[in-house]
N, CA, C and O of each residue as an XYZ file, in Angstrom:
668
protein
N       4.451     80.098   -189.467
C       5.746     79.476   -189.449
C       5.862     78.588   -190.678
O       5.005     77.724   -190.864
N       6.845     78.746   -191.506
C       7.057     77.830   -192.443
C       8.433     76.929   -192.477
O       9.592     77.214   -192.176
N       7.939     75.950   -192.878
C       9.618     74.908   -193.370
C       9.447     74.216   -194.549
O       8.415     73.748   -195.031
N      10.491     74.207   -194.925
C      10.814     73.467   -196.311
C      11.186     71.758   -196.147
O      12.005     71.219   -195.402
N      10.316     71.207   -197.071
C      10.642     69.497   -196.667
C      10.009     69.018   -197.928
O       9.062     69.584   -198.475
N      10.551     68.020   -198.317
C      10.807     67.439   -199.684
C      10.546     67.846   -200.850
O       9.858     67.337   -201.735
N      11.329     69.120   -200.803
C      11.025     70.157   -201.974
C      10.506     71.355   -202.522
O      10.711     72.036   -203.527
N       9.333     71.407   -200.953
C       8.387     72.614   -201.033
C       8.218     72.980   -199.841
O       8.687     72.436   -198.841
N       7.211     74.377   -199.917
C       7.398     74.736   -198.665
C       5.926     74.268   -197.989
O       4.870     74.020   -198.572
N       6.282     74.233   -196.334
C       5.220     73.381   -195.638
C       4.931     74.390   -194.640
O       5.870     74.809   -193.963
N       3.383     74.983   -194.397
C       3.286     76.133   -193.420
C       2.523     75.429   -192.208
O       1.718     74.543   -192.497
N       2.688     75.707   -191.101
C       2.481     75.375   -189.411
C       1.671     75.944   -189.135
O       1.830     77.146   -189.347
N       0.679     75.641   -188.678
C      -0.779     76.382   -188.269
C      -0.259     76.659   -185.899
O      -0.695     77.489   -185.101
N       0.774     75.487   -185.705
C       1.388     75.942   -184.187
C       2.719     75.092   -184.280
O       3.248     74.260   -185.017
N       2.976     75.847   -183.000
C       4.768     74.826   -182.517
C       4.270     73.040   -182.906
O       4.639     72.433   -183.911
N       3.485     72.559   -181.957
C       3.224     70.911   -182.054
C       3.479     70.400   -183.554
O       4.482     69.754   -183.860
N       2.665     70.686   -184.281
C       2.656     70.273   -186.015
C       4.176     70.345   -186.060
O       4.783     69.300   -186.292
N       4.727     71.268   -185.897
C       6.250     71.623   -186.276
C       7.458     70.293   -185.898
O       8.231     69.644   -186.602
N       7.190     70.306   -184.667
C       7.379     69.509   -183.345
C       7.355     68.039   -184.152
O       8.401     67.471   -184.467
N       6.301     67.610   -184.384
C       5.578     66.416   -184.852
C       6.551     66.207   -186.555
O       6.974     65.139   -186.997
N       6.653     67.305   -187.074
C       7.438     66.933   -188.678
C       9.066     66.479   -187.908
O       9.817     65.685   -188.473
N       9.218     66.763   -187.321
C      10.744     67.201   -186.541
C      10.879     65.383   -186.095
O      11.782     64.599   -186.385
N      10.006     65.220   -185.549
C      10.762     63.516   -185.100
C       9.748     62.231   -185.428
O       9.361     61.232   -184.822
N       9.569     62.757   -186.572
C       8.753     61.028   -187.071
C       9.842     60.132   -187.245
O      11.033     60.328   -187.486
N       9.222     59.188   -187.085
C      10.361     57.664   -186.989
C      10.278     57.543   -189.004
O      11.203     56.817   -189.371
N       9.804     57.836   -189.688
C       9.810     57.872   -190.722
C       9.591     58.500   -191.873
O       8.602     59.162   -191.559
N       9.788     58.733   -192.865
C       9.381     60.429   -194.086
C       8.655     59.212   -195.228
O       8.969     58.108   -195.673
N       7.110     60.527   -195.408
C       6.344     59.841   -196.074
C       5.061     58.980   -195.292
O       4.904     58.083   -194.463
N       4.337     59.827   -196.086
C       2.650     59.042   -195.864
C       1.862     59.272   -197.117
O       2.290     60.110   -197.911
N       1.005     58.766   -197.323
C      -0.012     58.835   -198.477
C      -0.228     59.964   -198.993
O      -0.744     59.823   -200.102
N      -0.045     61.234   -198.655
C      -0.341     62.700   -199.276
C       1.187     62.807   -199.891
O       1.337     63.010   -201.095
N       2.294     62.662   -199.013
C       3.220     62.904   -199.258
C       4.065     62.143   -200.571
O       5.009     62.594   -201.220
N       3.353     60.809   -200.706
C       4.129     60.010   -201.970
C       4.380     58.985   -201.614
O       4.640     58.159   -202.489
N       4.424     58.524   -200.086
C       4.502     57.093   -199.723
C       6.399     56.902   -199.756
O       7.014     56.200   -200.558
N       6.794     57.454   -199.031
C       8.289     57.312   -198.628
C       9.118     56.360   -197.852
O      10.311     56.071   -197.939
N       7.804     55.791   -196.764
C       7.931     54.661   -196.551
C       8.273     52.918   -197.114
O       8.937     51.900   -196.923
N       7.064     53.680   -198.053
C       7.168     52.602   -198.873
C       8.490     52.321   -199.607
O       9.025     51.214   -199.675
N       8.914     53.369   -200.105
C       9.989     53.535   -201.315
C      11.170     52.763   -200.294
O      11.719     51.732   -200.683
N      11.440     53.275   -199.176
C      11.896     52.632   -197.921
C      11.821     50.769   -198.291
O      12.696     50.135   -198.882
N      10.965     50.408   -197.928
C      10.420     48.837   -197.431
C      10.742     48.110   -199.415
O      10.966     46.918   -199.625
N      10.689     48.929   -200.278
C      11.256     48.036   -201.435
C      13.139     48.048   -201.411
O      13.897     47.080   -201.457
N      13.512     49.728   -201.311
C      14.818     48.850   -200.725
C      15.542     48.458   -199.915
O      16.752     48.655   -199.803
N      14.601     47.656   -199.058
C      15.280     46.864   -198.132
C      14.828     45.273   -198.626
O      15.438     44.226   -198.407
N      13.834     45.432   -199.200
C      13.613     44.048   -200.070
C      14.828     43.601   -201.223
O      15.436     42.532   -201.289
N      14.938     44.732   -202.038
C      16.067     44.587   -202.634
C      17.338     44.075   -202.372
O      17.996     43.147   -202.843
N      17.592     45.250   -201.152
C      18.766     44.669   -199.878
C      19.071     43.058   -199.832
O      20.086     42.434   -200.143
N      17.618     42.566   -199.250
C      17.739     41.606   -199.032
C      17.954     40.407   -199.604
O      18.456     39.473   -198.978
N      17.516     40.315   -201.106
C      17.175     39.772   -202.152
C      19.370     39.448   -202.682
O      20.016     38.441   -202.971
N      19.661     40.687   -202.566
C      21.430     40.875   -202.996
C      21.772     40.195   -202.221
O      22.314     39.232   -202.765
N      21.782     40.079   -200.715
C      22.408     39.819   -200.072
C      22.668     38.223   -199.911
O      23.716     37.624   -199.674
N      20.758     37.532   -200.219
C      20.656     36.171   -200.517
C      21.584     35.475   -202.012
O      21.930     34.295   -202.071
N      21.797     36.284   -202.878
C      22.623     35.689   -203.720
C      24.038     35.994   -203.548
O      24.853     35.169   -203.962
N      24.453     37.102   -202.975
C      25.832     36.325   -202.722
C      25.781     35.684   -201.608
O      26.916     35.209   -201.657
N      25.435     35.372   -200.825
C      25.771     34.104   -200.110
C      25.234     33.037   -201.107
O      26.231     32.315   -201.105
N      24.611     32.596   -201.718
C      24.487     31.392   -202.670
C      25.230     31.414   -203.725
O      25.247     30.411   -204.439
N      25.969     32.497   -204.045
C      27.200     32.616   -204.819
C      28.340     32.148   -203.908
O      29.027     31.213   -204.319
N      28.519     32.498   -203.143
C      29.724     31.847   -202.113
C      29.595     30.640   -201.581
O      30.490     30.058   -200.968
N      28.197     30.106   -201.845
C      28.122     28.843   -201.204
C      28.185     28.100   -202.622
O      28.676     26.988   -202.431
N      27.966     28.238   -203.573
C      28.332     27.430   -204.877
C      29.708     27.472   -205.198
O      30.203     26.644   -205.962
N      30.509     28.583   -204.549
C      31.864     28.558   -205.258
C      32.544     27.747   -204.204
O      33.280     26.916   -204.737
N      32.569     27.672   -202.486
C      32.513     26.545   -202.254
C      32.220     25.290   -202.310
O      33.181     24.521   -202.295
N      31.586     25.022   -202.346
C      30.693     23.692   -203.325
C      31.739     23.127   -204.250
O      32.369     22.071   -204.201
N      31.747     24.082   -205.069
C      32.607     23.600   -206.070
C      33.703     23.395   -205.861
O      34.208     22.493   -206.529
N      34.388     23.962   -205.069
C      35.761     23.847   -205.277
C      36.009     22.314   -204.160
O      36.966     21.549   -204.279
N      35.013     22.184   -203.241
C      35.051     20.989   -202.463
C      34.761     19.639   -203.542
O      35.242     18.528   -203.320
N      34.108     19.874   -204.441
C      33.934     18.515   -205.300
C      35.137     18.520   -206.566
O      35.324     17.494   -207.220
N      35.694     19.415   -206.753
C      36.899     19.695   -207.371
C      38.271     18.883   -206.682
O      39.195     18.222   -207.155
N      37.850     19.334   -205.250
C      39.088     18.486   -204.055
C      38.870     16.775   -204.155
O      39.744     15.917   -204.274
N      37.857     16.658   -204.093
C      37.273     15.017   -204.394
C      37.487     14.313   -205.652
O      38.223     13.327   -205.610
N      36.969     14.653   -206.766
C      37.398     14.273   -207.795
C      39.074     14.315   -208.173
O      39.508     13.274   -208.666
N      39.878     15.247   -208.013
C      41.729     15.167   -207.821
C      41.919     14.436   -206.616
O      43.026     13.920   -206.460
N      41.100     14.297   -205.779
C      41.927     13.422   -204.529
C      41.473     11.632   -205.078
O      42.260     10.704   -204.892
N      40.106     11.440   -205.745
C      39.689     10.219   -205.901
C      41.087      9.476   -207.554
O      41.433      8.295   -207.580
N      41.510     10.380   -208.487
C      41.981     10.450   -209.132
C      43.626      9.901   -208.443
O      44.152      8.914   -208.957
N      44.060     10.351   -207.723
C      45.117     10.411   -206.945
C      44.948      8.607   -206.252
O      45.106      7.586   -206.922
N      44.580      8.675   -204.715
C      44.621      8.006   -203.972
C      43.678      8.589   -203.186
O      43.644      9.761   -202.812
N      42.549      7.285   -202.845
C      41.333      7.281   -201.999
C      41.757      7.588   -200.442
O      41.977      6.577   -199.775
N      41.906      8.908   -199.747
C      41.743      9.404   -198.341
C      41.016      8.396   -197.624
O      40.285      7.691   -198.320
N      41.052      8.138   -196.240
C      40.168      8.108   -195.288
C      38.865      8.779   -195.322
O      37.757      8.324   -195.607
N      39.302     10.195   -194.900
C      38.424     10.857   -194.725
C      37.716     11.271   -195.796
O      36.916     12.147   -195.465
N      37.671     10.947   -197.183
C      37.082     10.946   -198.236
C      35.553      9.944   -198.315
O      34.392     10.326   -198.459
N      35.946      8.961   -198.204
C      35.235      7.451   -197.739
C      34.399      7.652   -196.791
O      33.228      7.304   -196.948
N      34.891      8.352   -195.424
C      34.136      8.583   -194.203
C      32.893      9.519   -194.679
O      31.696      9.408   -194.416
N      33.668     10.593   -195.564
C      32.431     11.580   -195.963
C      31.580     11.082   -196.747
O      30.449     11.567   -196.704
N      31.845     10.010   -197.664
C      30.876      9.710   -198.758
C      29.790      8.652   -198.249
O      28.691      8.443   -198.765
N      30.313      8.060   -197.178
C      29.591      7.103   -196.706
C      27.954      7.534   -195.709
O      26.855      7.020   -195.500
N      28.485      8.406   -195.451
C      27.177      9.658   -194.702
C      26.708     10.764   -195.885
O      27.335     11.676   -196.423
N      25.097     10.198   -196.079
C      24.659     11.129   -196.870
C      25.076     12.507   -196.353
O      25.487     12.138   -195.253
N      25.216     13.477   -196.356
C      25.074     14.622   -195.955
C      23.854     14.761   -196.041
O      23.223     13.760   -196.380
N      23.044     16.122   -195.750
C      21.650     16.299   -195.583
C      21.492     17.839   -195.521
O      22.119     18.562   -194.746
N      20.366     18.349   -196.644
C      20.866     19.929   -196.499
C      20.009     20.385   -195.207
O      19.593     19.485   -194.477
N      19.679     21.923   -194.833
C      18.748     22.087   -193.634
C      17.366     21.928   -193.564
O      16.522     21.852   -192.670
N      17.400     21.896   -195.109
C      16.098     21.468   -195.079
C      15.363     20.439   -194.515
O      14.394     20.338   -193.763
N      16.473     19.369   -195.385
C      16.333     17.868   -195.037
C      16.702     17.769   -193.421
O      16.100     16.784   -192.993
N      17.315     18.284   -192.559
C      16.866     18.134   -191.375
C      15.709     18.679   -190.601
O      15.102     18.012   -189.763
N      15.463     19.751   -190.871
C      14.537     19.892   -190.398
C      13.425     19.190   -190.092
O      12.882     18.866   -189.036
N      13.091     18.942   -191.796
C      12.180     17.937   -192.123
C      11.951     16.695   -191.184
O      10.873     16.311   -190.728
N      13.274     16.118   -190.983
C      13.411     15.005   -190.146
C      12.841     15.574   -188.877
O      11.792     15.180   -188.368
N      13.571     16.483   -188.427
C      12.935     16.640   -186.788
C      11.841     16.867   -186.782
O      11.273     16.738   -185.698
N      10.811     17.429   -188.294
C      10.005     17.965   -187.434
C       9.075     16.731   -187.741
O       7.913     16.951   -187.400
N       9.295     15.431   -188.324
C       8.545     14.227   -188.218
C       9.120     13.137   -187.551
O       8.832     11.977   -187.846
N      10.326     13.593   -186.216
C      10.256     12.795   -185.608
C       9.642     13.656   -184.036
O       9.350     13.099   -182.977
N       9.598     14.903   -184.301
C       8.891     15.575   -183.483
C       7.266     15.117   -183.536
O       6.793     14.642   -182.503
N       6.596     15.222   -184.464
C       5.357     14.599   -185.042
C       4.981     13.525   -184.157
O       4.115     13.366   -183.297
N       6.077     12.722   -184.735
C       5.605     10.850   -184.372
C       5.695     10.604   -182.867
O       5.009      9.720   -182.355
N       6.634     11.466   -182.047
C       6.601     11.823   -180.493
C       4.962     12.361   -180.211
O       4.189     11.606   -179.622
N       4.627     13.376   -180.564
C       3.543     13.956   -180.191
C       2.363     12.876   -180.551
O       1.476     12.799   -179.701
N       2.251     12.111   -181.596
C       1.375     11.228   -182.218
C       1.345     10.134   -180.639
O       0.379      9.960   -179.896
N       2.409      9.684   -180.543
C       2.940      8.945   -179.399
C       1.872      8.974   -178.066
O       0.956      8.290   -177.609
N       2.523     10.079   -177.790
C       1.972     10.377   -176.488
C       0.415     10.744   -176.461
O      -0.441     10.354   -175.667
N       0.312     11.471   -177.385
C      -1.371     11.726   -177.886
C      -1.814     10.036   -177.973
O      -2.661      9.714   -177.140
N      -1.476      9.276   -178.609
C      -2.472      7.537   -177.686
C      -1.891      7.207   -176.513
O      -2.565      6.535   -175.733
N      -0.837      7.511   -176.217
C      -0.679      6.805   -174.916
C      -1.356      7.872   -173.805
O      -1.143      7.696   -172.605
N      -2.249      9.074   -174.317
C      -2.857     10.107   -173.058
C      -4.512      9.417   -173.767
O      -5.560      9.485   -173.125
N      -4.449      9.024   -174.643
C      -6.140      8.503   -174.825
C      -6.115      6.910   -174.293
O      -7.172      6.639   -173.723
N      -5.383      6.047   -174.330
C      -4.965      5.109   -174.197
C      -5.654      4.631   -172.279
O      -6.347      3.703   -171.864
N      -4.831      6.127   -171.435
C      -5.235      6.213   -170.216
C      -6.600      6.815   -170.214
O      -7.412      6.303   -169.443
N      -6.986      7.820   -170.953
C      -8.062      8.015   -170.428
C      -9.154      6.807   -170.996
O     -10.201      7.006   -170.379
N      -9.291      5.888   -171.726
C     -10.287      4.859   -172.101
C     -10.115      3.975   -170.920
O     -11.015      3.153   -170.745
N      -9.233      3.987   -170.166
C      -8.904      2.935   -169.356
C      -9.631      3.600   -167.589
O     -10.383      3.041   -166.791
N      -9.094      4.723   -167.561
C      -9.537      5.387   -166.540
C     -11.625      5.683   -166.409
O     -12.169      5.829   -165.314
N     -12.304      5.701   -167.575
C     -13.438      6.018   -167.814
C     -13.933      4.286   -167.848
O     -14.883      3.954   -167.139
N     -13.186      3.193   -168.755
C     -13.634      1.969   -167.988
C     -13.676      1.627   -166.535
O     -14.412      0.732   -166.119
N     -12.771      2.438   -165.633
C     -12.558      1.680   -164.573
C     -13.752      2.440   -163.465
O     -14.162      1.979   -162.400
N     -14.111      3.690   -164.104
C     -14.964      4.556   -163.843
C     -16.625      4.098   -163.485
O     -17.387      4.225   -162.527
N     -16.690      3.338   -165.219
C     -17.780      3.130   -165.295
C     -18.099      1.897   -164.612
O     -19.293      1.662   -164.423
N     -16.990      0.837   -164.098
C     -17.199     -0.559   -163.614
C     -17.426      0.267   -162.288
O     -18.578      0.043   -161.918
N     -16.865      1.025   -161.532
C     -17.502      1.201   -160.231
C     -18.392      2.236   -159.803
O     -18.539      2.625   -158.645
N     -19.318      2.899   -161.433
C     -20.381      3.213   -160.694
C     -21.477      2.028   -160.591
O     -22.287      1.879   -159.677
N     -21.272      1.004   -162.045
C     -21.974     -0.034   -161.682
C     -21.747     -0.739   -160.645
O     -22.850     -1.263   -160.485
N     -21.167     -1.078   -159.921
C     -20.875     -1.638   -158.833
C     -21.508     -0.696   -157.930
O     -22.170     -1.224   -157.036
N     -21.477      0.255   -157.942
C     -22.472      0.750   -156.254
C     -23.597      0.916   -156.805
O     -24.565      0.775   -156.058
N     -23.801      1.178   -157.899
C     -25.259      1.125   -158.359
C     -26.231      0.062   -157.955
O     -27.360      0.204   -157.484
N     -25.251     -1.554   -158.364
C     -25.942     -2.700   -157.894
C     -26.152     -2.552   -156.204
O     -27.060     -2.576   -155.374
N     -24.886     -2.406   -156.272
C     -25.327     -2.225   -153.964
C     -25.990     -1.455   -154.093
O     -27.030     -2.110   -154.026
N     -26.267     -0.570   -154.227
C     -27.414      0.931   -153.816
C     -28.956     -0.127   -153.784
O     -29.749     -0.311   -152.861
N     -28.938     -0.727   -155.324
C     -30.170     -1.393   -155.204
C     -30.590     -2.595   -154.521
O     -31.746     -3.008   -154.431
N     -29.316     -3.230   -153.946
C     -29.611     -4.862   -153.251
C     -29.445     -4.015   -151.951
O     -29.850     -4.779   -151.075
N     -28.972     -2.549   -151.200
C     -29.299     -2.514   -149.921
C     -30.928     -1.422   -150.252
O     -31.827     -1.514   -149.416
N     -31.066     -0.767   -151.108
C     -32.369     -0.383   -150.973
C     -33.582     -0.796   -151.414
O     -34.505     -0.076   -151.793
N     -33.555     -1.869   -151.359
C     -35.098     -2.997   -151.788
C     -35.605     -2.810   -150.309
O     -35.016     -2.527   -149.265
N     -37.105     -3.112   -150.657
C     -38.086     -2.958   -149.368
C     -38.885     -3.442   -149.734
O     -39.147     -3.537   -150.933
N     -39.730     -4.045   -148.545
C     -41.494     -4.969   -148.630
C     -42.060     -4.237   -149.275
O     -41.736     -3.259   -149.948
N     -43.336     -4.945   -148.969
C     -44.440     -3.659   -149.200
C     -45.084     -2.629   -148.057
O     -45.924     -1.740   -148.193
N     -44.375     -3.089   -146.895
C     -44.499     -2.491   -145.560
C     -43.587     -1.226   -146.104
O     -44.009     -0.071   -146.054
N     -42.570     -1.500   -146.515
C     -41.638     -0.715   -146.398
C     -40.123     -0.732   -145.343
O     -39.427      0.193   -144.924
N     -40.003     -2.683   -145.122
C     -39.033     -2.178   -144.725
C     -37.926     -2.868   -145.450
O     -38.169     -3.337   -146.562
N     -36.544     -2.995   -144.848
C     -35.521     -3.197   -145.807
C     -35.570     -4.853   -145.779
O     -35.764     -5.363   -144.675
N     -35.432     -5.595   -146.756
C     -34.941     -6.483   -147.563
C     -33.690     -7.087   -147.193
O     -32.741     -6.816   -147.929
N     -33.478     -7.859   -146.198
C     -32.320     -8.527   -145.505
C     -31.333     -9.637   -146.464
O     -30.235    -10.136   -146.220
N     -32.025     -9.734   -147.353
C     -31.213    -11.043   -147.879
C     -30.247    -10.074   -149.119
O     -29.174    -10.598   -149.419
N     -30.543     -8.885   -149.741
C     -29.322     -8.257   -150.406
C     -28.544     -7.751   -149.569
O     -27.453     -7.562   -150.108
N     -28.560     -7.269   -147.969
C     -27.253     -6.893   -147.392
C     -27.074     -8.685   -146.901
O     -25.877     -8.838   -147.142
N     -27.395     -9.558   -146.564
C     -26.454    -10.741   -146.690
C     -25.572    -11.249   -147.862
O     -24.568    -11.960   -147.831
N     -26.116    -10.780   -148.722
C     -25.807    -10.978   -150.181
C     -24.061    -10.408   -150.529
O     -23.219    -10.814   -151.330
N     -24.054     -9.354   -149.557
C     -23.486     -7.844   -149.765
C     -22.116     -8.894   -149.029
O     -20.957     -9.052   -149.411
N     -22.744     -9.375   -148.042
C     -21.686     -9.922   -147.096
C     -20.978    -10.943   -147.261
O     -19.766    -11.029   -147.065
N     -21.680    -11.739   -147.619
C     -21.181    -12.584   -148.499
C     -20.168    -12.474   -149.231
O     -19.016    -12.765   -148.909
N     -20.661    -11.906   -150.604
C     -19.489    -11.178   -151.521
C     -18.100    -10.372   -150.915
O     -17.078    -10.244   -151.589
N     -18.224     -9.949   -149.775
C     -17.382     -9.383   -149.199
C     -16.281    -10.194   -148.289
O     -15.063    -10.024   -148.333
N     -17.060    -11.193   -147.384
C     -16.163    -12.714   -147.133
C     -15.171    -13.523   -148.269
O     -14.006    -13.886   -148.104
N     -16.029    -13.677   -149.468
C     -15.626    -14.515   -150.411
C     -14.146    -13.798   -150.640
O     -13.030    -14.316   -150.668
N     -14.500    -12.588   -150.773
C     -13.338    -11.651   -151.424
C     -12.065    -11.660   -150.473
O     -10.933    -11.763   -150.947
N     -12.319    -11.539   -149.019
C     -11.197    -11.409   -148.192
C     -10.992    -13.076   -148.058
O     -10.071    -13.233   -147.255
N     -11.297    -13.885   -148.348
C     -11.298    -15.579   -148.298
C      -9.980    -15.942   -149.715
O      -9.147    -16.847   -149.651
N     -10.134    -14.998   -150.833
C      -9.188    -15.283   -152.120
C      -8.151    -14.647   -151.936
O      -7.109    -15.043   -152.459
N      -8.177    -13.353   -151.044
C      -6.728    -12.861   -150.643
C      -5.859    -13.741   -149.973
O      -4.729    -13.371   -149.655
C-alpha cells in the first residue's frame, strides 16, 4: 500500500501504520524534518506580533492621554485632572510587586507569631516536666530499709495547701 505525504511517496508494510499517518495530532518528527518544530517557531512569532501591537496601541493611547493633559493644563486645571495627578498611578508590575511584599510581610508575620507559640508552649512543657520530675523524686526517696520517706509527701502537701490558701 502506498501514500504520498510531504512530497514523496510513503509505502505501508499494514492497515495500522496507514491508520497511524492518518490521525497524528501533528506532521513531522526527526526523520521527517521536524514539522513540529517549524510549527512551535510560528507561533512564537505569532506571539511576539501580537505583543507589539498591543504596545503599539498602548503607546498611542498613552499618548494621546498626555496630549489631553497638557491642552487641558494649558486651558484650565479640571478636577479630575488634579484627582489623577495626585495618585501615582502604578503599572502591573508595580502592583504586583506590592502584593507580593505585602503578601511576604503577612507570611513573615504569622511565621513568628507560629514560633512565638511554639517557644512558649515547649517552655510551659518543659516547666511541667520539671515539676513532676521533682515530685517523682520527693515521693520516691526511701531508707535504707527501703521504705518511703514521709517528709517529701508532707512536703508535697504542704505546697499544695499553700497554693489553695493564695487562691
Amino acid at each position: 500500500m502506498k501514500t504520498k505525504q510531504f512530497g514523496r511517496v510513503k509505502e505501508f508494510s499494514n492497515k495500522r501504520q496507514k491508520n497511524d499517518m492518518k490521525y497524528r495530532k501533528f506532521v513531522g518528527n526527526k526523520v521527517e524534518g521536524q514539522g513540529f518544530a517549524d510549527r512551535r517557531k510560528k507561533k512564537i512569532v505569532h506571539e511576539y506580533k501580537k505583543i507589539l501591537r498591543k504596545e503599539g496601541r498602548n503607546l498611542e493611547e498613552w499618548s494621546e492621554k498626555m496630549h489631553k493633559i497638557y491642552t487641558d493644563d494649558d486651558k484650565t486645571a479640571t478636577p479630575s485632572v488634579k484627582n489623577d495627578s495626585s495618585k501615582p498611578k502604578m503599572s502591573s508590575l508595580q502592583k504586583a510587586e506590592m502584593e507580593w511584599k505585602k503578601k511576604k510581610h503577612d507570611k513573615d508575620q504569622k511565621r513568628k507569631e507560629l514560633q512565638q507559640k511554639q517557644q512558649e508552649r515547649d517552655a510551659a512543657l518543659t516547666r511541667y516536666e520539671n515539676k513532676k520530675r521533682e515530685q517523682h523524686k520527693k515521693l520516691s526517696k526511701k531508707n535504707y530499709k527501703g521504705q518511703p520517706i514521709l517528709a517529701g509527701r508532707m512536703d508535697i502537701l504542704l505546697q499544695q495547701i499553700e497554693k489553695l490558701q493564695k487562691t
